[in-house]
C-alpha positions in Angstrom: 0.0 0.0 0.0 2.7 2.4 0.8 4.1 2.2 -3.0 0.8 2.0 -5.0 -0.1 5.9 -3.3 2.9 7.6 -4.6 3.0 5.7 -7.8 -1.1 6.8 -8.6 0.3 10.2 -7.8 3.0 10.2 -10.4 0.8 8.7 -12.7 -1.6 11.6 -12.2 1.0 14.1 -12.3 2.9 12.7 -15.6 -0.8 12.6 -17.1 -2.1 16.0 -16.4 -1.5 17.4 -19.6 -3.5 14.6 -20.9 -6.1 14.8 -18.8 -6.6 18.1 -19.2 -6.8 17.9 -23.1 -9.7 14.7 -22.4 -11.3 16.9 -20.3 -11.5 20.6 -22.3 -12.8 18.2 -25.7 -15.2 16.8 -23.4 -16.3 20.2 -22.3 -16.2 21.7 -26.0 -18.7 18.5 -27.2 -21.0 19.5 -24.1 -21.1 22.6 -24.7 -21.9 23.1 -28.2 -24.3 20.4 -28.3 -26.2 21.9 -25.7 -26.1 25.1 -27.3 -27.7 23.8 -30.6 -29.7 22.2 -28.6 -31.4 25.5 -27.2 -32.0 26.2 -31.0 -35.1 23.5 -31.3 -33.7 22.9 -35.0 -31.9 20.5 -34.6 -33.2 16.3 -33.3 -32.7 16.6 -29.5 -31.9 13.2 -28.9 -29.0 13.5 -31.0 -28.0 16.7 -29.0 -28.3 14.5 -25.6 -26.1 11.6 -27.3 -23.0 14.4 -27.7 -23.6 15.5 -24.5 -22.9 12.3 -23.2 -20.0 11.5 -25.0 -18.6 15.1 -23.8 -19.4 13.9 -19.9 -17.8 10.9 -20.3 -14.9 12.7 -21.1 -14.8 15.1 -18.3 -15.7 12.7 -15.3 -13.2 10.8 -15.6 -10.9 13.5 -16.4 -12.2 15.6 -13.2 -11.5 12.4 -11.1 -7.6 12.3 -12.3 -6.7 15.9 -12.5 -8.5 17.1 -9.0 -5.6 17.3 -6.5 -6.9 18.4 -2.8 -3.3 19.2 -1.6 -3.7 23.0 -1.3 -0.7 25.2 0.3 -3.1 28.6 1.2 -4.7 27.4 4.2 -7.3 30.0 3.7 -8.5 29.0 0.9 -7.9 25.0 1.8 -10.5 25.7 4.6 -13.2 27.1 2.8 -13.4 25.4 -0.2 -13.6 22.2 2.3 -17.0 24.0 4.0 -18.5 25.2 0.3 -17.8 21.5 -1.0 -19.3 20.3 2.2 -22.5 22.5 2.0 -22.8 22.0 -1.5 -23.3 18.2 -1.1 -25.9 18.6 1.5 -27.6 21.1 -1.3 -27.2 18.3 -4.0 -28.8 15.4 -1.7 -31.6 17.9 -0.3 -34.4 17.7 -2.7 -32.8 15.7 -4.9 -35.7 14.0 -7.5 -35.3 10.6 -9.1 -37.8 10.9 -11.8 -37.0 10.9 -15.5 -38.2 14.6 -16.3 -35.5 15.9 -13.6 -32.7 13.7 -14.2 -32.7 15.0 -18.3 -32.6 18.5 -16.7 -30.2 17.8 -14.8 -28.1 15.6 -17.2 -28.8 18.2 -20.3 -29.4 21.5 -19.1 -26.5 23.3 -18.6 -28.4 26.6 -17.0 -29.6 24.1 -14.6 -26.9 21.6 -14.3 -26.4 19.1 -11.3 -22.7 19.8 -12.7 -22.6 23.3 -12.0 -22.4 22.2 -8.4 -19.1 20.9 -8.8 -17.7 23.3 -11.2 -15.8 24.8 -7.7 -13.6 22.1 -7.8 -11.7 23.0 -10.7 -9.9 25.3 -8.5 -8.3 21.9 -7.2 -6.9 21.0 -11.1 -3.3 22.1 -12.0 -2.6 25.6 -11.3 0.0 26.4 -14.1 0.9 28.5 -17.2 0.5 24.9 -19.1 -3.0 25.1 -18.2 -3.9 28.6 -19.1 -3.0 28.2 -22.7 -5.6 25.2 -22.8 -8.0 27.5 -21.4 -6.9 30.3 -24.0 -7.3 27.7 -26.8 -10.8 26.6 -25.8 -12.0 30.1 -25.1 -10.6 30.5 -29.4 -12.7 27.2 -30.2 -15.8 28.1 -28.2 -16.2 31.7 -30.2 -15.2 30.2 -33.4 -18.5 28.0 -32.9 -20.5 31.1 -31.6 -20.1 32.6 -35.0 -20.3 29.9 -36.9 -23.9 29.4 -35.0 -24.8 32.6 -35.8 -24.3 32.7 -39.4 -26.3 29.4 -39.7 -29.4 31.1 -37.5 -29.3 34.5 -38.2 -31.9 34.9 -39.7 -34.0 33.0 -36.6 -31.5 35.6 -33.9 -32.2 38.8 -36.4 -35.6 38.9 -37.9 -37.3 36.0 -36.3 -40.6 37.4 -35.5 -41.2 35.2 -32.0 -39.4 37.7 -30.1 -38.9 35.5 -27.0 -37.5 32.5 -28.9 -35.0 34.8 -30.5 -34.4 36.5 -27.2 -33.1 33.0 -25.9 -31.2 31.8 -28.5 -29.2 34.7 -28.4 -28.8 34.4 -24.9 -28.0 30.9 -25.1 -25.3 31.5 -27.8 -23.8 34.2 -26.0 -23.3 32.6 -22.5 -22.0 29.6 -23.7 -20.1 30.1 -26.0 -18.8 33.8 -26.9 -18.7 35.9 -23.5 -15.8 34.0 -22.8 -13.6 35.5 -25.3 -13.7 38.9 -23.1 -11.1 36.7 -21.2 -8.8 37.1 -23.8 -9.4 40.7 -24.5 -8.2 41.3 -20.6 -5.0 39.6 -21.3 -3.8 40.9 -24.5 -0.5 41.2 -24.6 -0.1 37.6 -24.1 -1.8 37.0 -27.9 -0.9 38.0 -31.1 -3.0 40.4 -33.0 -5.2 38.0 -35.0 -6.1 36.6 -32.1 -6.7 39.7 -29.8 -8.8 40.6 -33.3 -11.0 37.5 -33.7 -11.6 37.8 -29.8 -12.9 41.8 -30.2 -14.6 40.6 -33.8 -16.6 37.5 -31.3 -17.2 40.5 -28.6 -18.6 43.3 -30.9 -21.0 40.3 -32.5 -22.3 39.4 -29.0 -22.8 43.0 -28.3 -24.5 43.7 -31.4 -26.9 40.9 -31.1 -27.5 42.1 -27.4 -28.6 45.4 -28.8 -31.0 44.2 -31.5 -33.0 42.2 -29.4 -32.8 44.4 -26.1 -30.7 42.3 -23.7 -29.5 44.9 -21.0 -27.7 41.9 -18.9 -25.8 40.6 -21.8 -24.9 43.8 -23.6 -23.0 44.5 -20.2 -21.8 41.3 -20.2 -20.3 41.6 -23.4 -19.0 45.4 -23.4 -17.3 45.1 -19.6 -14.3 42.9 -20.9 -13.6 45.6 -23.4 -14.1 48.4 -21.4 -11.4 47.0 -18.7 -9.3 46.2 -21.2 -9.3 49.7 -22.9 -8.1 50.7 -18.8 -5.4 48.1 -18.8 -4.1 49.4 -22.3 -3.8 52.9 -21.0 -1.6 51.7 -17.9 0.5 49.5 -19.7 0.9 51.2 -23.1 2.8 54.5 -24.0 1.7 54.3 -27.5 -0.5 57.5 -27.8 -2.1 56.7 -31.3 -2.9 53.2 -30.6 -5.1 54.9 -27.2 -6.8 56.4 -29.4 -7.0 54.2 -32.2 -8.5 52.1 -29.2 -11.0 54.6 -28.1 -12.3 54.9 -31.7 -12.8 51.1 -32.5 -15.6 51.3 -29.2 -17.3 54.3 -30.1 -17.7 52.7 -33.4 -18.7 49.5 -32.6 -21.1 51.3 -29.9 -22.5 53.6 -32.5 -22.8 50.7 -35.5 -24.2 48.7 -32.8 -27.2 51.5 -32.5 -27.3 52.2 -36.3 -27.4 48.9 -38.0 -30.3 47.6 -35.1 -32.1 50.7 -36.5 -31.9 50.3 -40.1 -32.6 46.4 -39.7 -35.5 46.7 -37.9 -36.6 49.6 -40.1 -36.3 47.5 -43.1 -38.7 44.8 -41.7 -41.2 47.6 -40.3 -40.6 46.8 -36.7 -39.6 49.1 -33.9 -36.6 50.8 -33.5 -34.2 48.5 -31.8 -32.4 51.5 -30.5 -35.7 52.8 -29.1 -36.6 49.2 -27.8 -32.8 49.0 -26.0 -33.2 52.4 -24.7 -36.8 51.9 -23.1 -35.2 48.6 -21.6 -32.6 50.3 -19.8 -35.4 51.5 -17.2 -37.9 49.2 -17.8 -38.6 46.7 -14.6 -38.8 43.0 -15.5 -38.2 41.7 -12.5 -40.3 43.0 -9.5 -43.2 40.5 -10.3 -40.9 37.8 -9.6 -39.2 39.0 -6.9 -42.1 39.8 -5.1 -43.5 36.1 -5.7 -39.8 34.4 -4.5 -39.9 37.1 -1.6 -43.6 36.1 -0.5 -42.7 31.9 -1.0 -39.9 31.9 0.6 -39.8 30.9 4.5 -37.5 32.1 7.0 -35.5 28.6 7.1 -35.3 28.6 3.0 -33.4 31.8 3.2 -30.7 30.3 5.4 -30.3 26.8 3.9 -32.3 26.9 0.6 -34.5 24.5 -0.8 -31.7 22.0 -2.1 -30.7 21.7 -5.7 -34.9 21.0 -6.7 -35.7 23.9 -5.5 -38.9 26.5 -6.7 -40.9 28.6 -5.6 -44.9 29.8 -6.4 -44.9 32.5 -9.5 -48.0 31.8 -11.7 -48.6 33.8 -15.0 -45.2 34.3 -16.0 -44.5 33.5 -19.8 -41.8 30.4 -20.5 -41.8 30.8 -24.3 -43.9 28.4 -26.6 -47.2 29.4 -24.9 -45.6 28.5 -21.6 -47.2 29.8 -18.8 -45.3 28.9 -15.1 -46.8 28.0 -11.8 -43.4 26.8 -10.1 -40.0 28.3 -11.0 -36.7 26.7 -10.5 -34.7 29.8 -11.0 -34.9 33.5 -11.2 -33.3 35.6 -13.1 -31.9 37.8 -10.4 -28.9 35.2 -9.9 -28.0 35.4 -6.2 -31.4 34.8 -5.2 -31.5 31.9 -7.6 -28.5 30.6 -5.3 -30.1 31.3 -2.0 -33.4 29.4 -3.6 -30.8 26.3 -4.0 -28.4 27.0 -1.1 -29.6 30.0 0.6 -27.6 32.8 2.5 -24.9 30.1 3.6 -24.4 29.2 -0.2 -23.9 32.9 -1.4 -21.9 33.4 2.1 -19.2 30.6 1.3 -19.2 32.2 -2.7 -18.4 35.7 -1.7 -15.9 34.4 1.8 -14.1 32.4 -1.5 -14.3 35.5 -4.6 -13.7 39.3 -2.5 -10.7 37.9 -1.1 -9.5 36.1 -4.3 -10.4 39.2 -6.4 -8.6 42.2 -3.9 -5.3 39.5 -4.0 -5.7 39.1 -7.5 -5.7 43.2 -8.3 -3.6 44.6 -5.2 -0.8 41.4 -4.5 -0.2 40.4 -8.4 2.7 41.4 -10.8 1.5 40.3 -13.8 -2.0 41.0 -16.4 -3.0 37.2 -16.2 -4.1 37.6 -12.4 -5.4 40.7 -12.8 -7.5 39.8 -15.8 -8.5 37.1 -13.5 -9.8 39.4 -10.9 -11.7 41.7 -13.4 -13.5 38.0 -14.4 -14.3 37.8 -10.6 -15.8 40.9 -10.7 -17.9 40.8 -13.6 -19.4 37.9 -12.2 -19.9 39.4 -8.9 -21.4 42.0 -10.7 -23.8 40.0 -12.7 -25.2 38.5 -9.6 -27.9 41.0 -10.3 -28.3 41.5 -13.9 -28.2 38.2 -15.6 -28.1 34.3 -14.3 -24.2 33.7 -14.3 -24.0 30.3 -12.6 -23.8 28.1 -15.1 -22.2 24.8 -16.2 -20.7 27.0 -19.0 -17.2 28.5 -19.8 -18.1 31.6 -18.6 -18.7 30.1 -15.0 -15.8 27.4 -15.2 -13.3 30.8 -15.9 -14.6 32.1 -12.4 -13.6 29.5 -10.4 -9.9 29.3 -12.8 -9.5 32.4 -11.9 -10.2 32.0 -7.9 -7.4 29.2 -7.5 -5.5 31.3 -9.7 -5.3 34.6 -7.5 -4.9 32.6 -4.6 -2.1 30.9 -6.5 0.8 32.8 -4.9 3.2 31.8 -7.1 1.5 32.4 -10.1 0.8 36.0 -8.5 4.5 36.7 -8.1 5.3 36.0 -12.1 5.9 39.1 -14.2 4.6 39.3 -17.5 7.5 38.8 -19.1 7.9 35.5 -17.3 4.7 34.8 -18.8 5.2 36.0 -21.8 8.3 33.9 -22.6 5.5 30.7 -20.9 2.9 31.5 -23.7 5.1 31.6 -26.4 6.6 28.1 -26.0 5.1 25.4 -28.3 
């Protein structure tokens, strides 16, 4: 027994690389099938089938690469209490019939796997890693775009306003948002690839705009935003600020002006108009005020487990879908409490604030930084738009939380890391 330990652990570490390959195609299958899934074009079944060939990639995979020896003893502590909590959320409410499992299973919005997306902090925190991260993020907007140009009709001029609504938001969360990632860390690309990621960006952000989708349009502009503020610190090339500056005005003022003229053309409202109104229009109160008069004094401190709902008739589902029960909201933190309640989001934020202040104040280098902007935006989305996911977008959150904790990693400069992403 003493020998076969140390030798498992070689074998894992020798393999990682491996692994970690198994587990990203895995995710990448998963991911897009799910995505076209959301579409209702394409057989379903067939969708589910992918999706389970992309989980039987990354169980496994999770199983090899997860290493629970953690040096930050702050960090070791209360992942072990969120990991510990979360189970209890999992087994509490858990439903074995068919209808629940295939949500589970298939729905990545609703994912039993989004559970355990935390414990990718525990996979290998190295440069190796990142650029298989970097490369998926590439692969994930190559197939947002190539989405879109097969459905844009259905995203652009469908007239069943909700159905487009989804897909777009669908597309977007899964698949492109991510690439804001690489927007944050730049200088660690070369240009075509810092241009396909602002290309994937501006798309999201146009689509965003046509169909109204205040959440998502901030989702998608924030990345560049920061990364405009990261360019004026570490560049002292004048002309490309404001070369910079110029390429988000315009993609913010194309953004307004092509909505306009393609909605004009098909004798529908103003998109701009439609965006605009949006801003200040309240969705959300109805539900809200249902989930605040459902919810008991002991649901807000533990939750109702991972089947969770609460009573909100008369709200439209899409399809001529009309709900009684509700297993989420879109205001995300409360969709967390419904699950986990106060203790959940506790653990969440006692994990992210202090990854994100180490990550900005404690790091040398862009790639920790970027990561703590990614906390951020998250944090900040809590409100906005439902952000906890089994999706890239989520998976980069947790990354980036074992990677500001990461001290090492925090004391690389970027030209350490630099001269790490340009090896082949």
């Amino acid at each position: 027994m003493e020998t076969t330990r140390p030798s498992f652990l070689k074998f894992k570490r020798e393999n990682a690389s491996r692994f970690l390959i198994f587990f990203w195609i895995g995710f990448i299958i998963y991911s897009a099938a799910f995505t076209i899934s959301t579409t209702g074009q394409v057989n379903y079944v067939l969708c589910n089938l992918f999706q389970i060939i992309g989980l039987f990639l990354i169980i496994p995979s999770t199983i090899f690469l997860i290493d629970f020896r953690i040096d930050e003893g702050y960090l070791k502590t209360v992942m072990w209490l969120y990991i510990i909590w979360t189970i209890s959320v999992v087994i509490r409410g858990f439903v074995f019939d068919y209808d629940t499992i295939k949500l589970l299973l298939f729905n990545a919005f609703e994912s039993l796997f989004i559970y355990f997306v935390p414990l990718i902090v525990f996979f290998p925190r190295n440069v190796q890693h990142f650029k298989k991260v970097f490369l998926v993020i590439l692969i994930s907007g190559l197939i947002y775009v190539l989405y879109s140009v097969i459905f844009l009709k259905q995203l652009l001029v469908s007239y069943d306003i909700k159905e487009s609504q989804d897909m777009i938001e669908y597309f977007s969360k899964t698949l492109s948002i991510p690439c804001g990632f690489i927007i944050l860390t730049y200088i660690y690309h070369n240009r075509k690839v810092n241009l396909f990621a602002l290309f994937v960006l501006g798309l999201t952000f146009f689509m965003a705009v046509v169909r109204a989708r205040r959440g998502l349009a901030f989702l998608s502009f924030f990345p560049i935003l920061v990364s405009y503020i990261f360019y004026l610190f570490y560049s002292k090339n004048t002309f490309l600020k404001v070369i910079f500056m110029m390429l988000l005005v315009i993609m913010i003022t194309l953004g307004f002006a092509y909505s306009r003229s393609i909605f004009g053309y098909f004798g529908q409202k103003s998109s701009t108009s439609w965006f605009i109104d949006r801003i200040t229009q309240d969705t959300r109160s109805e539900v809200e005020e249902y989930f605040y008069q459902d919810m008991k004094p002991v649901d807000w401190i533990i939750g109702k487990g991972i089947n969770g709902q609460y009573y909100c008739p008369g709200v439209e589902l899409g399809q001529g879908r009309i709900s009684i029960f509700r297993r989420g909201i879109e205001t995300d933190y409360l969709t967390i409490i419904l699950k986990g309640g106060i203790i959940s989001l506790g653990l969440i934020l006692l994990l992210a604030i202090p990854a994100m202040i180490k990550g900005f104040f404690s790091s040398r280098n862009l790639l920790v930084k970027a990561a703590s902007t990614w906390i951020l935006l998250y944090l900040l989305c809590l409100y906005p738009a439902p952000v906890t996911t089994f999706t890239l977008n989520y998976l980069i959150v947790w990354i980036s939380i074992g990677l500001c904790y990461s001290r090492e990693i925090r004391s690389l400069t970027d030209d350490d890391l630099i001269g790490y992403f340009s090896k082949k």
